[in-house]
C-alpha positions as CSV (number, residue, x, y, z in Angstrom):
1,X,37.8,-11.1,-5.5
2,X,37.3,-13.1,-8.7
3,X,40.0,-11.9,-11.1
4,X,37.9,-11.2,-14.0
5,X,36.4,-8.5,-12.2
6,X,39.1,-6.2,-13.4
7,X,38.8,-7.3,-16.7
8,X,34.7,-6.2,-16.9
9,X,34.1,-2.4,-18.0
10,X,31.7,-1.2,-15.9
11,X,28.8,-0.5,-17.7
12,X,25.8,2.1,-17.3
13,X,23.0,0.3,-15.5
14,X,20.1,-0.7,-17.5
15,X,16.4,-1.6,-17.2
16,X,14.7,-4.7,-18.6
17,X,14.1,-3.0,-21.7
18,X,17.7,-2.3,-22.1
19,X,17.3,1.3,-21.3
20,X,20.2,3.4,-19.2
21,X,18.9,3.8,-16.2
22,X,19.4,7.3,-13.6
23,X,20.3,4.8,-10.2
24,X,20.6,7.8,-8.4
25,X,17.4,9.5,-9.9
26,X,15.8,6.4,-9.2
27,X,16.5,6.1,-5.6
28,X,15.9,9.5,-4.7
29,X,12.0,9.2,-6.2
30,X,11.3,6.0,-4.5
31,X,12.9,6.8,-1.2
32,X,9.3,9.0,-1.2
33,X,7.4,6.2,-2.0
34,X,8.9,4.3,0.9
35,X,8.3,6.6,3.6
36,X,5.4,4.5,4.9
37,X,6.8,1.3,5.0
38,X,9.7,2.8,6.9
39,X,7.6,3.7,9.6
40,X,6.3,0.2,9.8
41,X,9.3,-1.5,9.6
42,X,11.2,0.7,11.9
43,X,10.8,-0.6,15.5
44,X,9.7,1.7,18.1
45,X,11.4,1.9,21.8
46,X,10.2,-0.8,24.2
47,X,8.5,1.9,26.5
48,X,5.9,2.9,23.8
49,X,4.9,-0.8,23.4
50,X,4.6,-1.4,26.6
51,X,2.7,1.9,26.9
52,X,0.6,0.4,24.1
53,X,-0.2,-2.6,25.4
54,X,-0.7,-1.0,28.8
55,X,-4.0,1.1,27.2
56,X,-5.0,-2.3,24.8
57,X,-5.5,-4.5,28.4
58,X,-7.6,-1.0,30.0
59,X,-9.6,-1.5,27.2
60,X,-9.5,-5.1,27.2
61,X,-10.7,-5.2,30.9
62,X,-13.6,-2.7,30.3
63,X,-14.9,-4.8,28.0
64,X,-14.7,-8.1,30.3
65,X,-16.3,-5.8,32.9
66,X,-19.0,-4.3,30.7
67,X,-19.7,-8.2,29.6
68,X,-20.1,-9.6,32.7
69,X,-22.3,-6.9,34.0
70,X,-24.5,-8.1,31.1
71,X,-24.5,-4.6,29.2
């Protein structure tokens, strides 16, 4: 702990503007925004991927098949 730390008042956040800032409002309106990207970064159990890739190589095949049958 560096020992000015106790020294420092804590001040109210502030924005680039200099601006108090609501962290908590904040937080609560972008956790909304992030929903999305949450899905995408979240990683989904092993058995759905392999599920997944499972159907991409049916489809995969059926196309191999349908090109070497010349249609």
């Amino acid at each position: 702990m560096n020992p000015n730390d106790d020294k420092t008042p804590n001040a109210p956040p502030t924005d680039a503007s200099g601006k108090p800032v609501n962290v908590v409002e904040r937080d609560l309106q972008d956790r909304d925004n992030t929903e999305g990207v949450d899905k995408v970064i979240t990683p989904s159990s092993t058995r759905v991927k392999e599920q997944e890739a499972e159907e991409l190589q049916r489809k995969v095949d059926e196309i191999e098949r349908k090109v070497a049958d010349g249609n």
